[in-house]
C-alpha positions as CSV (number, residue, x, y, z in Angstrom):
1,X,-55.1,36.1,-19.1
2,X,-54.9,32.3,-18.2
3,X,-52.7,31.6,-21.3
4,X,-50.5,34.6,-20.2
5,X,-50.3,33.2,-16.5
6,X,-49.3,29.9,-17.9
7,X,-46.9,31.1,-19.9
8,X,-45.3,33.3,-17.0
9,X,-45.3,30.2,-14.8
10,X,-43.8,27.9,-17.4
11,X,-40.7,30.0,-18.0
12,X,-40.6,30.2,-13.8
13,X,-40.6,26.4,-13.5
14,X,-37.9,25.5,-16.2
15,X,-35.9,28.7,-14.3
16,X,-36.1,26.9,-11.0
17,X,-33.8,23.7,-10.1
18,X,-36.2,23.1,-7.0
19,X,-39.3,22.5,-8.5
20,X,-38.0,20.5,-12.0
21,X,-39.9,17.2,-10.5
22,X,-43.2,18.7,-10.5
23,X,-43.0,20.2,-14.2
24,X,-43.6,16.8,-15.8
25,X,-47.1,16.1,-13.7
26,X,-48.1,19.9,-13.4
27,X,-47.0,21.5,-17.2
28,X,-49.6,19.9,-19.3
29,X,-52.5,21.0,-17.6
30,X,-51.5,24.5,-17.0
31,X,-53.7,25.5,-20.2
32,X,-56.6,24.4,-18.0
33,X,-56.4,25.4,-15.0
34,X,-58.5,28.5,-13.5
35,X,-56.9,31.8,-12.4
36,X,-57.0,31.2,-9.0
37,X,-55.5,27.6,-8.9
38,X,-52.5,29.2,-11.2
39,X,-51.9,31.6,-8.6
40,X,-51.8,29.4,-5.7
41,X,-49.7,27.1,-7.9
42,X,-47.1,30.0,-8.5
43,X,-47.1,30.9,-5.3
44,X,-46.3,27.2,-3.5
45,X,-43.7,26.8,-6.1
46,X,-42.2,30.2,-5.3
47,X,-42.0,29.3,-1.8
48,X,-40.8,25.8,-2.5
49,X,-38.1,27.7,-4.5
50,X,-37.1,30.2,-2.3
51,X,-36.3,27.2,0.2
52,X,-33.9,24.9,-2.1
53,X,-30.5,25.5,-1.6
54,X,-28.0,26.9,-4.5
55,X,-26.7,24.4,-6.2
56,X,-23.0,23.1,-5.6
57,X,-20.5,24.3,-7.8
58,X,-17.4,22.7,-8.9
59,X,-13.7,24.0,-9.8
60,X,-12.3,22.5,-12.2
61,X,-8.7,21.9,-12.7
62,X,-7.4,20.4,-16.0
63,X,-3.8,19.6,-17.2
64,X,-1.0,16.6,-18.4
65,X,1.4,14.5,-16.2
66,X,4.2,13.6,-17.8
67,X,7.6,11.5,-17.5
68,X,10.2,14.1,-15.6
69,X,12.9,12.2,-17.5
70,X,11.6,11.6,-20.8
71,X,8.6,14.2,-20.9
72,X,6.6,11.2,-22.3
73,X,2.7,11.7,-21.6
74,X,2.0,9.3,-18.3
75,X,-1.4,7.6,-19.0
76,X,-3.4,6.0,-16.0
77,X,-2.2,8.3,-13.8
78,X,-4.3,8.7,-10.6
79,X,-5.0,12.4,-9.9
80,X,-6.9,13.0,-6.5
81,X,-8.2,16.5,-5.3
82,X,-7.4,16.5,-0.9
83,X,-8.6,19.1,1.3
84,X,-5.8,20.3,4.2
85,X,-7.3,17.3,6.7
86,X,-6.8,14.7,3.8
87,X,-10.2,14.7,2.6
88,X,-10.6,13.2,-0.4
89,X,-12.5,16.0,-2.8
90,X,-12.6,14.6,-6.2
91,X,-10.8,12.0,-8.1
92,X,-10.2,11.1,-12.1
93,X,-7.3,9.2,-13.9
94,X,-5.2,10.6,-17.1
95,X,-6.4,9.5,-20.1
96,X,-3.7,7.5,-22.6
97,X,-2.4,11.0,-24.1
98,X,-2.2,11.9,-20.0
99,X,-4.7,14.8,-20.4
100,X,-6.9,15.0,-17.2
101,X,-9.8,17.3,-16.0
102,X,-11.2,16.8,-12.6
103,X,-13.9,18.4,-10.9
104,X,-13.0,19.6,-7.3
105,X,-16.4,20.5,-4.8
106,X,-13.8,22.3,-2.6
107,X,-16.7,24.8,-1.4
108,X,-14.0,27.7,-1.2
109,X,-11.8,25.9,0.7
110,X,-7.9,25.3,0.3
111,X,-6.8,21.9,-1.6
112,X,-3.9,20.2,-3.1
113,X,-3.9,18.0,-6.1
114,X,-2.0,14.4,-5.7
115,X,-0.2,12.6,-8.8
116,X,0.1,9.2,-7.7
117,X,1.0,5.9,-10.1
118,X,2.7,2.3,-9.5
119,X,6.9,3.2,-10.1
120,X,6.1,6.9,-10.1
121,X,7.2,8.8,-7.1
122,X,3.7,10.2,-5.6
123,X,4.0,14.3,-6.6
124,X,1.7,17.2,-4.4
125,X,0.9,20.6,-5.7
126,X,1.1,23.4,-3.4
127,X,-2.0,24.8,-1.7
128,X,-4.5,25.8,-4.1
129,X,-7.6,28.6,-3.3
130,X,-10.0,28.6,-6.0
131,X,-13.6,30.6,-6.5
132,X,-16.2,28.6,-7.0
133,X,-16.4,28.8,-10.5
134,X,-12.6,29.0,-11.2
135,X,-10.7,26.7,-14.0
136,X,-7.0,26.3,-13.6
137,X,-4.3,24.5,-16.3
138,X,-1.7,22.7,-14.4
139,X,1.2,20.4,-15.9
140,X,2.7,17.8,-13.4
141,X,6.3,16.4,-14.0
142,X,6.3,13.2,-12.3
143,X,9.8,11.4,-11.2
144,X,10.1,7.8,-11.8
145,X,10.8,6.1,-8.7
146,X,12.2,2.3,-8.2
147,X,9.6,-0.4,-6.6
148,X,11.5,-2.7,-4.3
149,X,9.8,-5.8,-2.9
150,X,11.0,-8.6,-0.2
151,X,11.9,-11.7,-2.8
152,X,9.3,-14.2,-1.9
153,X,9.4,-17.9,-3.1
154,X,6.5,-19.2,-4.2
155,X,5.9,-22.9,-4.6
156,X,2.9,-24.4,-6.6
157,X,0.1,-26.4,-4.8
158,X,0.9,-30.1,-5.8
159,X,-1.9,-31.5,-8.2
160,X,-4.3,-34.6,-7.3
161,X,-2.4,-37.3,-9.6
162,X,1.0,-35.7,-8.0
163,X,-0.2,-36.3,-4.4
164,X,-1.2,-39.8,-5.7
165,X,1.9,-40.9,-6.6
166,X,3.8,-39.3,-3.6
167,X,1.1,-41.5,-1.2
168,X,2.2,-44.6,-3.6
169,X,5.8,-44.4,-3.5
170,X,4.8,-43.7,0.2
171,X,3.0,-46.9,1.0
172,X,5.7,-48.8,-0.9
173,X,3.4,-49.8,-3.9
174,X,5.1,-51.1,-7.2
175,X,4.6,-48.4,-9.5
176,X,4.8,-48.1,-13.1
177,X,5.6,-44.2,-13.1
178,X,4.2,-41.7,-15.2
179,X,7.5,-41.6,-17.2
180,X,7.4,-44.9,-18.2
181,X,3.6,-45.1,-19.3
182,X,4.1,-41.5,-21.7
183,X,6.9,-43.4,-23.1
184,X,4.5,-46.8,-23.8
185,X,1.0,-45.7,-24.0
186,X,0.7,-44.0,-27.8
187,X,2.5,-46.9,-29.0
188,X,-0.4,-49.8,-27.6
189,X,-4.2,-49.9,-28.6
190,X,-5.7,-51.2,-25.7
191,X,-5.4,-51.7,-21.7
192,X,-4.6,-54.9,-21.9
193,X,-1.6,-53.8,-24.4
194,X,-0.4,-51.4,-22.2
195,X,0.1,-53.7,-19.4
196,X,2.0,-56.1,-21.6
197,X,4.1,-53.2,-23.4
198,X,5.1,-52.9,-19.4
199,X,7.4,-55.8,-19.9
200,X,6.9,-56.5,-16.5
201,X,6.2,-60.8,-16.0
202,X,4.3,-60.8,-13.1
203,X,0.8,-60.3,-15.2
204,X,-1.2,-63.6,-16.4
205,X,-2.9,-61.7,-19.3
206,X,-5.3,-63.8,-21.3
207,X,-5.8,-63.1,-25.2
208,X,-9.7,-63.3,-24.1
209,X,-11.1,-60.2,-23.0
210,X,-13.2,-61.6,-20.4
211,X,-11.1,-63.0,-18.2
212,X,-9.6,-61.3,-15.6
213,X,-5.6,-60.0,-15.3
214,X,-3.6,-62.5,-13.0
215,X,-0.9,-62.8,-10.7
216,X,2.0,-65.2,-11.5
217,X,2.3,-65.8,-7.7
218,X,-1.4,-66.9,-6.9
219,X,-2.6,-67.3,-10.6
220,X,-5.6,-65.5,-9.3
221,X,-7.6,-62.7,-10.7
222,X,-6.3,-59.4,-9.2
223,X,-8.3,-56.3,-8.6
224,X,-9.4,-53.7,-11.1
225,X,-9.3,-50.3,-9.0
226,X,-9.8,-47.2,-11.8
227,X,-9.2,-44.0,-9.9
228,X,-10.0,-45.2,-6.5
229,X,-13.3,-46.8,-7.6
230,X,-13.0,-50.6,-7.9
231,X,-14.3,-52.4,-10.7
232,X,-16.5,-55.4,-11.2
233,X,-15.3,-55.7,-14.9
234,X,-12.3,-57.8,-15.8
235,X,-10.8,-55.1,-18.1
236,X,-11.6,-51.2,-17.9
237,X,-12.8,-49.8,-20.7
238,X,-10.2,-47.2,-21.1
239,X,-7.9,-45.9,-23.6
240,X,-4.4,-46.1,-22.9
241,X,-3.8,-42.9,-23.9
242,X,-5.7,-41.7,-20.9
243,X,-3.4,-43.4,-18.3
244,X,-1.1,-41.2,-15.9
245,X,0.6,-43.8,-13.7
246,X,-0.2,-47.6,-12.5
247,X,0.5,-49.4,-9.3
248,X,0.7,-53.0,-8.7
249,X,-0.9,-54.2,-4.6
250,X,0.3,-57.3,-2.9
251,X,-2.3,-59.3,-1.8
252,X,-1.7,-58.0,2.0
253,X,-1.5,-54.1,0.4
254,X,-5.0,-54.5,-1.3
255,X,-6.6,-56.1,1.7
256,X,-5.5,-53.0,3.6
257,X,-6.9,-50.9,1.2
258,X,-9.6,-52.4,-0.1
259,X,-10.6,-55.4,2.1
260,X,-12.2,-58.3,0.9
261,X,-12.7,-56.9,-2.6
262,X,-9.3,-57.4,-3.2
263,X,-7.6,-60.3,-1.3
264,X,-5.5,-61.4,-4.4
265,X,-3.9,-58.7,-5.2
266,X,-4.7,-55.1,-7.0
267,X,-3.6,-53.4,-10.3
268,X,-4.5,-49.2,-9.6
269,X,-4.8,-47.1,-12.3
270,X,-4.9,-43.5,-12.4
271,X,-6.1,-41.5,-15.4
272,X,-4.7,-38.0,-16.7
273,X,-5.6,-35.1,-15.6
274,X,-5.1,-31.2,-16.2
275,X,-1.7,-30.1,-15.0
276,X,0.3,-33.4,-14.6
277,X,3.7,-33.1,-15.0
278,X,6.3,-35.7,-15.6
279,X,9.5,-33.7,-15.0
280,X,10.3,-35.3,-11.2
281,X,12.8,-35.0,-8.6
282,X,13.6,-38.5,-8.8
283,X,13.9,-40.9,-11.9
284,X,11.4,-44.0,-12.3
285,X,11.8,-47.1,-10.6
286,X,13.9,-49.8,-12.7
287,X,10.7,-52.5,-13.9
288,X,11.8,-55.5,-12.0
């Protein structure tokens, strides 16, 4: 009788949706428990099942969208299920071949279907009023549609080395433009190179490479300055190929910008970086 029982209320727990939780914790021991705890069992889960609500169930509504003009399949097209207040219902895209099939939990009530995509005009189906387990094919011919937009001008942040050489030309330091070092600095193997490949004679430059870079006016060393950080060396250590623009500081201009590091005179280098262009408004200044 037990094994009958258990048997009876197995077939009543897979049957009911309610109590499916307590199946994996109760099942197994079914074969052991004693008449009168299977009957008390069946009779909680009974009651437990005669309180869950049904299920929801969904309409389904399946179909293509297609080009109205070409009768092409549309693929990514947005199909939305709305109920009369503009509810949204249900929503699924078309597939690459256009095919859709959405799932609308309408609950009896009237809907529409909306076709919407980017240079499509947006299409509505008329009122639809489906049973609850209804399926309905529907084929949606979709107008193309023209996207107009404002013109807008856009203009591209100006990069670090750009601004650089804007505050330079600004502050009215000599400059050896970006132009002019591309066109010099694969040709030279070192720094010191570089600044004589300038052809500009206002550099003392020794064929020693530790002493410092001079000024013909004060024959005095002049200040190192390598991407804003001064430098203690006499030469940097850098290739030339790395080199995006130089500027040359009067004594006065380096004491303003560096003080007493540099009260002879600065040489300020700044090195390559990503997105540095050399196609400016305005052509080099002539090396004097």
């Amino acid at each position: 009788m037990v094994n009958a029982m258990s048997m009876m209320l197995r077939d009543f727990i897979l049957a009911s949706h309610a109590a499916a939780s307590l199946v994996l914790n109760v099942v197994p021991w079914l074969p052991e428990m004693p008449t009168a705890g299977l009957r008390l069992l069946l009779a909680l889960l009974m009651a437990v099942a005669s309180l869950a609500p049904a299920a929801a169930v969904a309409q389904v509504v399946r179909g293509t969208a297609r080009n109205a003009a070409t009768n092409e399949p549309l693929p990514n097209v947005r199909i939305m299920a709305l109920s009369l207040d503009g509810a949204s219902l249900g929503e699924t895209y078309a597939n690459e071949a256009g095919r859709f099939l959405l799932r609308v939990r309408a609950r009896s009530r009237p809907f529409t279907i909306s076709v919407t995509r980017i240079g499509m005009k947006p299409t509505l189906s008329n009122t639809l009023d489906l049973a609850a387990r209804d399926t309905l094919d529907v084929d949606f011919s979709v107008a193309e549609e023209a996207v107009r937009t404002d013109t807008v001008r856009v203009r591209a942040a100006p990069g670090l080395n750009e601004m650089r050489l804007r505050e330079a030309e600004r502050r009215g330091w000599k400059l050896f433009h970006p132009r002019e070092v591309a066109a010099i600095r694969d040709r030279v193997l070192n720094f010191e190179d570089l600044l004589r490949a300038t052809g500009y004679t206002g550099f003392i430059l020794s064929q020693r490479r530790d002493e410092c870079v001079r000024s013909t006016r004060t024959n005095r060393c002049l200040l190192l300055v390598l991407d804003g950080v001064p430098l203690a060396g006499s030469y940097p250590n850098i290739n030339p190929r790395d080199v995006y623009f130089l500027a040359l500081l009067s004594p006065n201009q380096s004491m303003v910008q560096f003080g007493d590091r540099g009260p002879n005179g600065a040489i300020v280098i700044y090195t390559r970086a990503y997105g540095d262009k050399l196609d400016f408004d305005k052509d080099p200044p002539a090396l004097q």
